[in-house]
Every structure is written in structure tokens, then in C-alpha cells.
Phi, psi and omega in degrees: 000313178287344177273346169286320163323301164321299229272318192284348201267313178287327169250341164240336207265300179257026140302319168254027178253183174198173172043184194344323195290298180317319185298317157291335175279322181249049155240326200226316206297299179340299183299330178282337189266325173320286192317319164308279147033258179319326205275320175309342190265325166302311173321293194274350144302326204265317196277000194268322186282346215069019185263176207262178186264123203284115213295197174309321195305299205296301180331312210260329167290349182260288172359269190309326179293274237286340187281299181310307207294285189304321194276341202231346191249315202287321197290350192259007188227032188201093189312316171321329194259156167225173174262138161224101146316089217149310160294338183282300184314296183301344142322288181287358168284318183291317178317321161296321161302301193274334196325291209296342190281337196267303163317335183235022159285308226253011204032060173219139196300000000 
């Protein structure tokens, strides 16, 4: 679901936006759908090991390391990339967003 999201985001909402909107769709919206991303990939490495799933808190601390991680670290080994806080928050905003469905995708409350 989240990579169609992307895909439509990328080839249709924003070819046909404009002004501010365009500017949050292709400036954020990626990032807002990684942390959801990040958190399915994580889930599921962890219930693939048989290990329990990492509660609202922890969840949101890997959100911010992987956020922090892309934007401040990536940039020193990838000349193409830059930093925005601005990118972090829409991680962690997307963590927030999909956690509970990716938590009751995953049964757990």
C-alpha cells in the first residue's frame, strides 16, 4: 500500500498540483510514507525473528534515528543529498500515522 502510495504521488498528484501543495507533495510526502516504510520493515523483521513488536515509544525512536540518520549522516557519504529538519518531522509524523494500522495489520493493541 505504501509503495502505491508513493508511486501515485510521484507520477500523478504531483504532476498535477501546484503551488504550496505541490511543494508538500514532493518535498514531504516521500518522507511521510518512509516512516510508515521504516516501521513495516522493522515489524516484520522482528515477527519473521519470532521477537515481540516494539511498543508505541520505541517505534517512534527508530522513526527519529532513521530520520535523523538519513538526513544528517547520508549527506556525508552521498554529494546529491542534503539536510532538512523539516524531513525528519515528516518521518516521524508518518510513524505516527501508519503505527496504529501497521500495529493492528501486525495484532497487536
Amino acid at each position: 500500500m505504501g509503495l502505491g502510495l508513493y508511486l501515485c504521488n510521484r507520477f500523478f498528484f504531483i504532476p498535477h498540483a501546484s503551488g504550496l501543495l505541490r511543494r508538500l507533495l514532493a518535498g514531504y510526502a516521500a518522507d511521510f510514507l518512509a516512516g510508515g516504510m521504516m516501521l513495516l520493515l522493522l515489524m516484520t523483521a522482528l515477527r519473521l525473528a519470532g521477537r515481540r513488536l516494539p511498543g508505541p515509544a520505541l517505534s517512534l525512536l527508530f522513526c527519529l534515528g532513521c530520520g535523523l540518520f538519513w538526513e544528517y549522516v547520508t549527506p556525508l557519504y552521498l554529494s546529491r543529498s542534503v539536510s532538512d529538519p523539516r524531513d525528519v518531522a515528516a518521518v516521524v509524523m508518518g510513524g505516527v500515522c501508519w503505527l496504529p494500522l501497521l500495529r493492528r495489520i501486525f495484532g497487536e493493541k
